[in-house]
C-alpha positions in Angstrom: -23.1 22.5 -2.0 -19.4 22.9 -2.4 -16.3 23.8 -0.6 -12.7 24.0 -2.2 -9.3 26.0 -2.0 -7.1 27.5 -4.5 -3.5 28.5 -4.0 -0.1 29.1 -5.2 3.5 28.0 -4.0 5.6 30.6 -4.4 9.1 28.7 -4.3 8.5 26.3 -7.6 5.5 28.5 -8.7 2.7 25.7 -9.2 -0.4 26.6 -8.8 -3.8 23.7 -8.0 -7.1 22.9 -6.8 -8.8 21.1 -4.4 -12.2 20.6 -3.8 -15.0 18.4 -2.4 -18.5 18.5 -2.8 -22.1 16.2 -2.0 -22.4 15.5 -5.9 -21.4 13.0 -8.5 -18.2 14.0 -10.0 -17.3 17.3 -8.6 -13.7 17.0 -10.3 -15.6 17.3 -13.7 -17.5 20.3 -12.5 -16.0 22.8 -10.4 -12.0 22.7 -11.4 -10.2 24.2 -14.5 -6.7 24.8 -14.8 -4.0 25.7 -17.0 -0.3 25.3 -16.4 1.6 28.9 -16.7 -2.2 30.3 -16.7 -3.8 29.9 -13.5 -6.5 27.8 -11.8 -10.2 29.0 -11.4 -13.7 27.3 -9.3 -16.5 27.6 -10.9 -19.1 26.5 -8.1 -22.6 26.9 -6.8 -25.2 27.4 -9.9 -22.3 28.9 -12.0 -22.3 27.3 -15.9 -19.6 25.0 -17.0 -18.4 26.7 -19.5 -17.0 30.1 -17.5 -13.9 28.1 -16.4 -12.4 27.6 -19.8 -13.4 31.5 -20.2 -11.9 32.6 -17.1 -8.3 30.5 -17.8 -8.5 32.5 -21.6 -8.8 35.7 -20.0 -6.2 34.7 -17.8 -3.7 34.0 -20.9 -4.6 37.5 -22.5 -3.3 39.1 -19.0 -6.3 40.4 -17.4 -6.3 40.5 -13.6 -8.2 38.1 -11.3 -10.0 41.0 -10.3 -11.4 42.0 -13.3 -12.3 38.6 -14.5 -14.2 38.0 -11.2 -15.6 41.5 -11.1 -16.6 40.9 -14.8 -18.3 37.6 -14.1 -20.3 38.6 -11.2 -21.6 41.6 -13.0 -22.5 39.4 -16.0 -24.3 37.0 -14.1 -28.5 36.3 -15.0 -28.0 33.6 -11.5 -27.4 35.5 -7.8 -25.9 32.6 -6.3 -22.8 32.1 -8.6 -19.6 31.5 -6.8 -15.7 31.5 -8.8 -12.2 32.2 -7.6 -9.7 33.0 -10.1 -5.8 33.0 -9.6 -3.0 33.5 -11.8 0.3 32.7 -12.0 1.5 35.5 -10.0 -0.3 34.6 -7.1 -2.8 37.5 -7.6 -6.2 35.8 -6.7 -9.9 37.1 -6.5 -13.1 35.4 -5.3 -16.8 36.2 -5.4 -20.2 34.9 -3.4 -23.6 35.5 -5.4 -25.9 37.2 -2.7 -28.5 34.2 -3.2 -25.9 31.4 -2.9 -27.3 28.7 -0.3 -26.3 29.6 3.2 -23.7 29.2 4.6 -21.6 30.7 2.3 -19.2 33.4 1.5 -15.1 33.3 0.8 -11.6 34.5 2.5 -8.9 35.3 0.4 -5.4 35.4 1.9 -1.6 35.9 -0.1 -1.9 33.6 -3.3 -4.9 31.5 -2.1 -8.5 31.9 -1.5 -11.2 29.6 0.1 -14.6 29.2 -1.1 -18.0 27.6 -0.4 -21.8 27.6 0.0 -24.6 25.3 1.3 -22.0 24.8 4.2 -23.0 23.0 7.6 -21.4 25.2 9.7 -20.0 28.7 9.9 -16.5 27.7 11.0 -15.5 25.9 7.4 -14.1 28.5 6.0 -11.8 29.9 9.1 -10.8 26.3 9.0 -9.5 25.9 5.9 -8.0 29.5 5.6 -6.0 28.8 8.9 -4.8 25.7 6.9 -3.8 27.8 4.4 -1.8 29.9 6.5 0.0 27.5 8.6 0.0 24.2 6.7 3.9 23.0 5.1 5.2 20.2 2.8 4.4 20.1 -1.1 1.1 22.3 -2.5 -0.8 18.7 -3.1 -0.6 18.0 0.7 -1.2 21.4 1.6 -4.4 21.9 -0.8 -5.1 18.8 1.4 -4.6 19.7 4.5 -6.5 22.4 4.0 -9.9 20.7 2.6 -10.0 18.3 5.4 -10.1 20.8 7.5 -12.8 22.2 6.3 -14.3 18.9 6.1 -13.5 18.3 9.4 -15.2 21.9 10.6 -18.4 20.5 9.1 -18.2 20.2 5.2 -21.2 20.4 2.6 -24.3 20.5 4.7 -25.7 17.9 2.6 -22.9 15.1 3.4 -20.2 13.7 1.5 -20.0 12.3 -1.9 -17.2 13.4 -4.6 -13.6 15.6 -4.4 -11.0 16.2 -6.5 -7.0 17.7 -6.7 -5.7 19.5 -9.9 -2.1 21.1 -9.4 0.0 22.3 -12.4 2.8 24.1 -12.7 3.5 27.7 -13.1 5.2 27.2 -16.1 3.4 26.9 -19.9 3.1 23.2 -21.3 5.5 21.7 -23.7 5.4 18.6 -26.0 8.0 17.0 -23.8 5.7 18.3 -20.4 2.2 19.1 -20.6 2.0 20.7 -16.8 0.1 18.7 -15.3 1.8 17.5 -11.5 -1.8 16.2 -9.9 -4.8 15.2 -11.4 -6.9 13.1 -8.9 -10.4 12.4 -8.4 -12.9 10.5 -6.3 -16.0 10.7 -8.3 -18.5 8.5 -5.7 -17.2 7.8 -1.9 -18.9 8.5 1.6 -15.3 9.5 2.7 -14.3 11.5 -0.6 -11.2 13.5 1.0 -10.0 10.9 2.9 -10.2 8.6 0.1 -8.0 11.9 -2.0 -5.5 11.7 0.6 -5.3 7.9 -0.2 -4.8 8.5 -3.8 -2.6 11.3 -3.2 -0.1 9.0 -1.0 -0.4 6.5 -3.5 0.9 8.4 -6.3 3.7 9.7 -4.0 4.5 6.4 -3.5 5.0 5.9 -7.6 6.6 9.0 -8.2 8.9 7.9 -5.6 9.6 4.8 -6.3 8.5 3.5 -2.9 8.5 -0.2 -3.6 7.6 -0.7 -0.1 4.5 1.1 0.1 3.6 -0.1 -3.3 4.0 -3.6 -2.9 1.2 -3.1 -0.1 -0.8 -0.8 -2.0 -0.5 -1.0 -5.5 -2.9 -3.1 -7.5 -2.8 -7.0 -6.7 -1.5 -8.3 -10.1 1.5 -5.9 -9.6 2.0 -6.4 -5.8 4.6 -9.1 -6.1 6.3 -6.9 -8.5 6.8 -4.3 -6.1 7.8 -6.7 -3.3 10.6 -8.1 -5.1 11.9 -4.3 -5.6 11.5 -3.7 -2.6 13.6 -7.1 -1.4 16.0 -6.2 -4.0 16.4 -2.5 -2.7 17.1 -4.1 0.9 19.4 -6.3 -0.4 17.1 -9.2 0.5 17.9 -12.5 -1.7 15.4 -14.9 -0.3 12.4 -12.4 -0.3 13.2 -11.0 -3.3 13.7 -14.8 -5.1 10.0 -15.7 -3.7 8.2 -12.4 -5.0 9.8 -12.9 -8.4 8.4 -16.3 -8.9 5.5 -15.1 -7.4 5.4 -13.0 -9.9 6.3 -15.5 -13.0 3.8 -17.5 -11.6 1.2 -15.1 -13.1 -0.4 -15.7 -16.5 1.5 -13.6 -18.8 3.8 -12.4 -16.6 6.6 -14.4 -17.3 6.7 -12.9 -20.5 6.5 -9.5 -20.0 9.6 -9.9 -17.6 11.4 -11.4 -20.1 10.7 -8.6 -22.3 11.7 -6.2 -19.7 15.3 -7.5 -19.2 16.6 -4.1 -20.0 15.4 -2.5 -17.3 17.5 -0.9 -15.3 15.3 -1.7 -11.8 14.9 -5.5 -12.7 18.7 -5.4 -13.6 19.2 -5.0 -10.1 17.3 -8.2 -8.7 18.5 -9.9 -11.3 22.3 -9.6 -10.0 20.8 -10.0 -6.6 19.6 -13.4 -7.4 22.4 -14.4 -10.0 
């Protein structure tokens, strides 16, 4: 029913999730993770409630291993499926033996690759290759590495939901709660390409990629972006024709004024003065 990856990057130490599934929601589900803790899936018929459990036993130091071992002993349902991996990188996974075929896991150096109800054998190989040979940023790799295994076949039953989750390896803080990536498609017929979308998308704002977001952002703040973007390229005339563009809006005018301050507008400002 589900397919997802969990994995570590050993140079910053940030650990995250992805997953996609042929259900409502998947993101509300099957991830649970807590920065300086680990990240867990909780998947097939498993109950909600053993994510939070895992991530506490995590915090009190006990091993992957032993949570998973625990877990599967514990369980009433044969066709539970978790992976569990802490900050270290340690990682463990299990299959129930009456999880819906195809199914099973691969676990690999700080990452492991799970799923059942799969339409074809060669999912998981996919995504573990991914996992293996994939560069750039955890987000994009967790990525690359689902739509692979969408692209080897996916859930059996089509495509509906998926979701990314990456925190860091470090405990929160009141200035930092952890959280680098929390993204979700909840109802799509191309969930993980619609992820990668998102996942671009919030590149682009962390980024400050004016270009791309005055093409992609929302429509009410499109002209916003353009005239960053005009500004950044030194562009006078563009930049003059996005700003009224933009105190042509209702209430925008306004807020701009209110904004003076800041430092970005500063910039076409002087560009247009």
């Amino acid at each position: 029913m589900t397919f997802s990856v969990v994995a570590r990057d050993p140079g910053t130490g940030a650990m995250g999730i992805a997953v996609s599934s042929c259900i409502l929601a998947v993101g509300r589900a099957v991830p649970s993770a807590r920065p300086g803790v680990g990240v867990v899936a909780v998947q097939a018929r498993s109950p909600r409630g053993l994510g939070p459990v895992l991530l506490s036993g995590l915090a009190e130091g006990t091993a992957p291993a032993v949570l998973v071992r625990r877990a599967a002993h514990a369980a009433e349902d044969v066709d539970r499926q978790i992976a569990v991996l802490d900050v270290s990188g340690a990682v463990a996974a299990d299959t129930g033996p009456g999880s819906f075929p195809v199914s099973g896991h691969q676990v690999g150096d700080g990452w492991s690759v799970q799923g059942n109800m799969l339409a074809s054998p060669d999912v998981l190989p996919a995504m573990a290759r991914a996992c293996e040979t994939a560069g750039g940023p955890l987000p994009d790799r967790l990525l690359t590495a689902l739509a692979a295994g969408q692209d080897a076949g996916g859930d059996l039953r089509g495509r509906q939901s998926a979701a990314l989750l990456v925190v860091s390896g470090e405990p929160a803080s009141e200035e930092d709660d952890g959280v680098r990536v929390d993204l979700r498609v909840d109802d799509s017929g191309d969930p993980v390409a619609q992820l990668r979308m998102l996942r671009n998308l919030q590149r682009a704002y962390d980024e400050r990629d004016y270009e791309t977001l005055a093409l992609f952002a929302p429509e009410g703040a499109r002209d916003l972006y353009a005239a960053l973007a005009a500004s950044r390229r030194g562009d006078r005339a563009a930049a003059r024709a996005a700003l009224e563009a933009v105190r042509a809006r209702p209430g925008w005018s306004a807020w701009l004024a209110s904004m003076a301050g800041d430092a970005r507008l500063s910039a076409v400002s002087r560009l247009l003065g």
